[in-house]
N, C-alpha and C positions, 0 to 999 in steps of 0.2 A: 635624266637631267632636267630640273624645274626651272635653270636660271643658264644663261650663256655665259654671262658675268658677276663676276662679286665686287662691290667698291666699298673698302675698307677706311674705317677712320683709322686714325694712328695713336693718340698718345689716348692710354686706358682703354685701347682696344687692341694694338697687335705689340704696343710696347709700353713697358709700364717705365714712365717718363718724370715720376712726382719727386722723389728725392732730386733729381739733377735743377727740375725747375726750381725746386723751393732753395733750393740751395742761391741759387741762383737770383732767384727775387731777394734772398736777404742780403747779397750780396751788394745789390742795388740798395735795400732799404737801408742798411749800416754804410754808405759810403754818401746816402744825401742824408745822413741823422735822426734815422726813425729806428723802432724795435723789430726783430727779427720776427718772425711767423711760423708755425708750425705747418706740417705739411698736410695735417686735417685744415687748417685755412688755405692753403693753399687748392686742397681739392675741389673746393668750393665757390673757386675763382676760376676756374679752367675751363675750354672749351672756345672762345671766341678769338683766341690769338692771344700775342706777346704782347702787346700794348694795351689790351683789353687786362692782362692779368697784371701788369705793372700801375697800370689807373688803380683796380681794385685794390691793391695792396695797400699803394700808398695812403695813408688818412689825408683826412681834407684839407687840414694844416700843410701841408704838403706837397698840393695839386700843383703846383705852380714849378714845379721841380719835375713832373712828368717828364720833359725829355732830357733831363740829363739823365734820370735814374733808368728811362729806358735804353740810353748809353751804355748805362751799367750794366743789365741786365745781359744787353747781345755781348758786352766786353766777356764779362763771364762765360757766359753762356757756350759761346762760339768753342771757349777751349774745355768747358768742362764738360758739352753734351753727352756726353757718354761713362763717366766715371760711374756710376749706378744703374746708369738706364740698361733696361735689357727685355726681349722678347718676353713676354707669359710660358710660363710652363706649355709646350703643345703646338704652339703659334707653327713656330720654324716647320717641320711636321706637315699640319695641316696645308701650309704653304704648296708645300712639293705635290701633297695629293691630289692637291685642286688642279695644281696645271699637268699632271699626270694623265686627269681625267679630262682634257682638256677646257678646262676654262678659261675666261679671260681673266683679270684681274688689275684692278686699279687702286692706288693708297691717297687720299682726296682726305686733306686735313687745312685746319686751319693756319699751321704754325707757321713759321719764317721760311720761305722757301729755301734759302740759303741752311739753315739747321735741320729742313727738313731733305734735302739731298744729302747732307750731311750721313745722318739716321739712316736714309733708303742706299746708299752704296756700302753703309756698312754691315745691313740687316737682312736685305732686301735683294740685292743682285740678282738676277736669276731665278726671281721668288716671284715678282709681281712686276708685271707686263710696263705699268706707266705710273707716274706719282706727280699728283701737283698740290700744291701748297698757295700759301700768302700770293694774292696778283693783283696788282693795281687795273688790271681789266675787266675783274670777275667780282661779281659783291661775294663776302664771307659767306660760309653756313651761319645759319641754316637757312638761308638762300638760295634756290635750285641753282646759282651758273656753274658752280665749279662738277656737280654734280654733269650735268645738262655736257659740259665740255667733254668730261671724261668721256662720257656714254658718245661721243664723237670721234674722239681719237679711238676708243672701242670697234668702233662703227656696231652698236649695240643697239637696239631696240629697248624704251625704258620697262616694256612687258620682258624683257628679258634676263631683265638686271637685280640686282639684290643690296640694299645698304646693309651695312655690317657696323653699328658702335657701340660707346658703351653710357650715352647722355642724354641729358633733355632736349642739347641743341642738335644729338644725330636724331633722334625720336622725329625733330619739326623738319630736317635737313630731308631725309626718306620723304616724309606726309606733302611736303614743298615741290618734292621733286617727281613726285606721281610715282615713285616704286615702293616695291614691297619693304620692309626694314627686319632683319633682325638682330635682337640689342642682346648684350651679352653682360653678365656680372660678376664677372674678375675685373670689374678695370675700375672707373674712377665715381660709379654710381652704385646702389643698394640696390637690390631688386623689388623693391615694396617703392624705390624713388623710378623707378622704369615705369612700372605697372600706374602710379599715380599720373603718370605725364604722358601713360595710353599708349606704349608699349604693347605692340598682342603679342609678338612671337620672339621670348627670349632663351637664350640656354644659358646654362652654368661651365660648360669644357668645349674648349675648340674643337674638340672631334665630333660635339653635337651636328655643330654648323653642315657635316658632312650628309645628314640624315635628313636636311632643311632644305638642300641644295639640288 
C-alpha cells in the first residue's frame, strides 16, 4: 500500500456526466434565445463548476442573462441528472476493491453540492468514505481547500494521499495541493491533453489505478 487514501474527481473521472450536462446547458440556452451546443463544446467548458459552464456557454450577446439561464440550468438539471449519466466501465468495481483493501476514499468535485449528493447516494453509497462539492467556505479547484478539507475529515497525511482526475484543472488541483496525482483517460480529456498540461502518471482502465496505489 503506497497511499492511505484516494480522493477522486467526479464528472469524467468516476462518472461520465457530459450528455446530462449538455443537455442541460441547452436547455438553459434555448429557454434565454441562444443556439444549442454540441457536447464536444460542452467538454471543453467543464471542470470549474455550473456557473462557470453556463457563463461559457452563453455568448457575449447574452452575458447579461447569466442568471436566469443559470436558473435554467439547476431547473433542468435537478430533475434530469441522471437520465444518461452513468459510472465508467470498471469504476463500480474498483470502488469495492479499494475499500476491500482497506483505504480511505473521498469524491472532491467542483459541481453543485446539492447534484453532487444527488450523484453520490445514487452511485456511491457504501463505495466512498466522504464527498464534498460547491462551498461558499472553500475556494473551487484547482485551489488546495477542498482538497486540504478532505484530507481532514480523512484524518490523512498529504504523503499519504493520491488525487485521481481526468483534467488540466485536476493536473493543477494535485500540483496545488502538494500530493501525488494520477489522471486517467476515459473521461473528459485526451491523453496527449494530460501529458501537455504535465501529467506524469496516467492510466488508460480503472483497474490500472490498482497497480499505482
Amino acid at each position: 500500500m503506497k497511499y492511505k487514501a484516494i480522493i477522486f474527481d467526479c464528472d469524467g473521472t468516476l462518472l461520465n456526466t457530459i450528455k446530462d450536462l449538455t443537455n442541460a446547458v441547452n436547455y438553459a440556452l434555448e429557454k434565454t434565445g441562444f443556439q444549442p451546443q454540441t457536447e464536444s463544446d460542452t467538454l471543453k467548458m467543464v471542470g470549474n463548476g455550473i456557473k462557470a459552464l453556463v457563463e461559457r456557454a452563453l455568448p457575449e450577446s447574452g452575458k447579461y442573462l447569466m442568471e436566469k439561464a443559470l436558473d435554467y440550468f439547476k431547473q433542468y438539471y435537478g430533475q434530469h441528472f441522471a437520465d444518461y449519466t452513468s459510472p465508467y466501465n470498471g469504476i463500480l468495481d474498483l470502488l469495492d476493491r479499494l475499500k476491500e483493501s482497506g483505504y480511505k476514499t473521498a469524491l472532491v468535485s467542483n459541481k453543485n453540492r446539492i447534484f453532487l449528493e444527488k450523484l453520490f447516494n445514487k452511485y456511491f453509497i457504501n463505495k466512498i468514505d466522504f464527498y464534498l462539492g460547491e462551498s461558499e467556505n472553500l475556494m473551487p479547484k484547482p485551489a488546495p481547500d477542498m482538497v486540504e478539507y478532505a484530507l481532514k475529515k480523512l484524518i490523512v497525511d498529504k504523503k499519504d494521499a493520491v488525487y485521481v482526475g481526468d483534467s488540466k484543472v485536476d493536473i493543477k488541483t494535485a500540483e496545488n495541493s502538494g500530493i501525488d496525482g494520477i489522471f486517467v483517460t476515459w473521461g473528459f480529456s485526451e491523453k496527449q491533453q494530460l501529458i501537455d498540461c504535465g501529467a506524469k502518471e496516467i492510466i488508460d482502465a480503472p483497474q490500472e489505478l490498482l497497480d499505482l496505489v
